[in-house]
PLY file of the C-alpha trace (Angstrom):
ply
format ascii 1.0
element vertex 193
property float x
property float y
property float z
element edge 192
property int vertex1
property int vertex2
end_header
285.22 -70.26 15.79
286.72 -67.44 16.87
284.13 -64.16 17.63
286.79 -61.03 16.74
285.41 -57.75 17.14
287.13 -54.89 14.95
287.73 -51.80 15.16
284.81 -49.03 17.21
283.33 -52.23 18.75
282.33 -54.08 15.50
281.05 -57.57 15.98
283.01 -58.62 12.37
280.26 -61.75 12.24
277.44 -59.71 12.16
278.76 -56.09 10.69
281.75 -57.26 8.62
280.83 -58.78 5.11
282.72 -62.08 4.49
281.72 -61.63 0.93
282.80 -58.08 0.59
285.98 -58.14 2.70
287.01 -54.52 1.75
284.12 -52.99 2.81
284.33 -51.70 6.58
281.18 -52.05 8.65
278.68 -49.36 8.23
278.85 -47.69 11.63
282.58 -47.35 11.17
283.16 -46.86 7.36
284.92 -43.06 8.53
287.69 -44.26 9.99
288.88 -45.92 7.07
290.71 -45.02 3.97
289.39 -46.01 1.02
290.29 -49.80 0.41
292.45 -49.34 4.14
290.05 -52.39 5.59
290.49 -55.66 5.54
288.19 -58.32 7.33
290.89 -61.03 8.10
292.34 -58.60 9.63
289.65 -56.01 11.11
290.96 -55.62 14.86
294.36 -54.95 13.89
296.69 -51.67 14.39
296.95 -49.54 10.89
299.82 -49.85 9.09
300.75 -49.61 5.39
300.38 -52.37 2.76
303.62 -53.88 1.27
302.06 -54.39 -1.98
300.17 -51.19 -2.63
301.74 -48.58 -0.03
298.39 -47.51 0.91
297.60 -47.32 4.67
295.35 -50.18 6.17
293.37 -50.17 9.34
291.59 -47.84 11.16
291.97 -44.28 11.79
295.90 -44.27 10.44
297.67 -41.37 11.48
295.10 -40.32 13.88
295.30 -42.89 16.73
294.88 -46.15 15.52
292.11 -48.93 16.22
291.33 -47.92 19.61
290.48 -43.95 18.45
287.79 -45.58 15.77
283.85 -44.58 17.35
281.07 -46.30 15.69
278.51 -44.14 15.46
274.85 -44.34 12.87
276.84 -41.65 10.26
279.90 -43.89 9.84
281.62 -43.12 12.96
285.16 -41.15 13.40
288.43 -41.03 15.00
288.67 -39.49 18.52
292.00 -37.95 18.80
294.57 -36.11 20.84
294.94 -35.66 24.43
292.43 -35.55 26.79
291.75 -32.01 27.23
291.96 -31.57 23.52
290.53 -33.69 21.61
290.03 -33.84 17.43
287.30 -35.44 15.50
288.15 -36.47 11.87
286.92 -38.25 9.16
287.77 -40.00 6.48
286.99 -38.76 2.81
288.82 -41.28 0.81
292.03 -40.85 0.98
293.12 -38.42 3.37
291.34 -37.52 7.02
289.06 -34.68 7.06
288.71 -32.86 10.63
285.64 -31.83 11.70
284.29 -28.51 13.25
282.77 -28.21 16.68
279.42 -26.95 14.18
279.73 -30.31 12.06
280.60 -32.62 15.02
277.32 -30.87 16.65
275.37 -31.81 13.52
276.54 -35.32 13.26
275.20 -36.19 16.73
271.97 -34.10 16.29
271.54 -36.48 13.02
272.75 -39.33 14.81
269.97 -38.92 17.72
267.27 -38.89 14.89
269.09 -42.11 13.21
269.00 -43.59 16.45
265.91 -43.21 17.35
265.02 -45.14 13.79
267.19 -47.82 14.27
265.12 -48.37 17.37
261.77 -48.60 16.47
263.02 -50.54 13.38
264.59 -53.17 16.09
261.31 -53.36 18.58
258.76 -53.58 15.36
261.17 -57.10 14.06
261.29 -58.13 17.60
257.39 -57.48 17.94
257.60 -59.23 14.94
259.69 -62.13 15.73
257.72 -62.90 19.34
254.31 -62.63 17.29
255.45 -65.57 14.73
257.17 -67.76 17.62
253.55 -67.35 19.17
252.01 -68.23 16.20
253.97 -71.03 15.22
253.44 -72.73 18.82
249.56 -71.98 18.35
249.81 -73.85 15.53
251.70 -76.83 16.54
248.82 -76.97 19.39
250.31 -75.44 22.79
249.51 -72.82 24.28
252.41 -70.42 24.35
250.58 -67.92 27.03
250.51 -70.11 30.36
247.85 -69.57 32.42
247.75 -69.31 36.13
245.77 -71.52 37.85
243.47 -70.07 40.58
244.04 -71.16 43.81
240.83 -72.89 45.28
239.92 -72.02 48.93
238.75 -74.09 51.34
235.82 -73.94 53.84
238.53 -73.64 56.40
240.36 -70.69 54.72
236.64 -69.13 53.83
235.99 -69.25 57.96
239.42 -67.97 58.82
239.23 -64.74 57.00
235.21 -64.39 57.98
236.31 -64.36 61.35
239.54 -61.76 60.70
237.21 -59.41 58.43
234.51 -59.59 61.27
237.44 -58.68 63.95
238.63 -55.79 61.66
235.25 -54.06 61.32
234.91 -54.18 65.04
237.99 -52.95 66.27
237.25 -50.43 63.92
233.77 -49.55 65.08
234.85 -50.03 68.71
238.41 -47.38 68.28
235.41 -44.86 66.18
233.57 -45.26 69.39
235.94 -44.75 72.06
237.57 -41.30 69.44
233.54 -39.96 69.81
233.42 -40.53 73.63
237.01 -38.56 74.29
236.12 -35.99 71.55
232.72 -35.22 73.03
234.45 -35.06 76.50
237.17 -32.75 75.76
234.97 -30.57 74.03
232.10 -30.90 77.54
229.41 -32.02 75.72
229.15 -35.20 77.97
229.92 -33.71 81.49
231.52 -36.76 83.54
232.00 -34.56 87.14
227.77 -33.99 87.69
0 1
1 2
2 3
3 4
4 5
5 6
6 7
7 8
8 9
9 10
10 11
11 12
12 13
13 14
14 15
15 16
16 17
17 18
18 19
19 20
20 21
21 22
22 23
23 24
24 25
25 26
26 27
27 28
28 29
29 30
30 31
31 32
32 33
33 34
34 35
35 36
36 37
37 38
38 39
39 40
40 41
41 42
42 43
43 44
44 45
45 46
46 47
47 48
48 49
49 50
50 51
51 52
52 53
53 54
54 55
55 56
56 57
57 58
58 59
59 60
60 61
61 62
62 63
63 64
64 65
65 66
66 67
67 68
68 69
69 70
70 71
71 72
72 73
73 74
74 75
75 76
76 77
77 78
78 79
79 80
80 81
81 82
82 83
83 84
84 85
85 86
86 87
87 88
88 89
89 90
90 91
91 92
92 93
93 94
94 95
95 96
96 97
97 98
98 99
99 100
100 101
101 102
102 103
103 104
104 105
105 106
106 107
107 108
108 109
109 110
110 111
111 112
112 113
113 114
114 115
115 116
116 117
117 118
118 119
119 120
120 121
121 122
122 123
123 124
124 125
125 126
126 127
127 128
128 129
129 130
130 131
131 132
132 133
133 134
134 135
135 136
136 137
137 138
138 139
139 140
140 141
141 142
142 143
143 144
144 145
145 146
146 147
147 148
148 149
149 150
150 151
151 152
152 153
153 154
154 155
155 156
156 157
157 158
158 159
159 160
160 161
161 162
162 163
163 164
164 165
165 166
166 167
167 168
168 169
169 170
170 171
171 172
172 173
173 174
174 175
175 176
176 177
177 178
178 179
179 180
180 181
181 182
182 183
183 184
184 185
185 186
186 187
187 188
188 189
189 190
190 191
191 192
């Protein structure tokens, strides 16, 4: 099986409806005309049907397949050079450009759709790691491995007696040797009398 991916990125397996093969995935429903998708043929340039005369394919007129961005409101077509771009969307049968304003808006409402969609897709993966757990408790393993400890031996209980004790008195002796030089400098032990 072949995995196509249409137009604005669209995985047609998973955002394409087999069942409803004129009806363009949801994040890029504005770059078609209405009835101009088709999901045999989802990834290809527009063009304009034989039978009907209508145009099919995505963002027709205004750049084609590769100017389709998916977006949360239905997505758009990007085009025009790249210093000057245009933003349109569909609204049936003809493309509707949008304002700088209404462009701002769409992403403003596309940040809060986002942000949705997200917690939507963390709580069903919460969801789907909590049954997996579940189901594993309940065909008896564990699913959660535990570490095992590691076990010292005498030997290893001696060895790092022996470092701690060296520690503390390197310490104690460098403390020492700081007082002696401090009190020195500062001739509160005179060393010449």
């Amino acid at each position: 099986m072949v995995n196509v991916t249409c137009c604005g990125g669209q995985d047609r397996a998973t955002k394409a409806s087999e069942t409803h093969p004129n009806r363009p995935p949801p994040d890029t429903r504005n770059c078609y005309h209405s009835d101009g998708f088709e999901y045999s043929e989802c990834d290809r340039e527009p063009s304009i049907d034989n039978d009907t005369g209508k145009p099919k394919g995505a963002c027709f007129g205004r750049g084609g397949c590769n100017a389709c961005v998916a977006d949360s409101s239905g997505g758009y077509c990007e085009y025009g050079t790249r210093d000057r771009k245009n933003y349109y969307i569909s609204n049936g049968s003809s493309f509707y450009k949008l304002s700088p304003s209404e462009l701002i808006d769409r992403n403003k409402e596309n940040t809060q759709k986002d942000e949705i969609r997200i917690r939507r897709l963390m709580k069903d993966s919460d969801r789907k790691t909590m049954n997996k757990i579940r189901e594993l408790q309940i065909m008896g393993r564990d699913p959660i491995q535990k570490r095992e400890s590691i076990s010292s031996t005498p030997v290893h209980d001696g060895i790092s007696d022996i470092l701690t004790n060296l520690g503390i008195s390197a310490g104690f002796t460098i403390l020492f040797i700081t007082l002696i030089l401090y009190a020195i400098k500062n001739k509160i032990i005179n060393i010449n009398s």
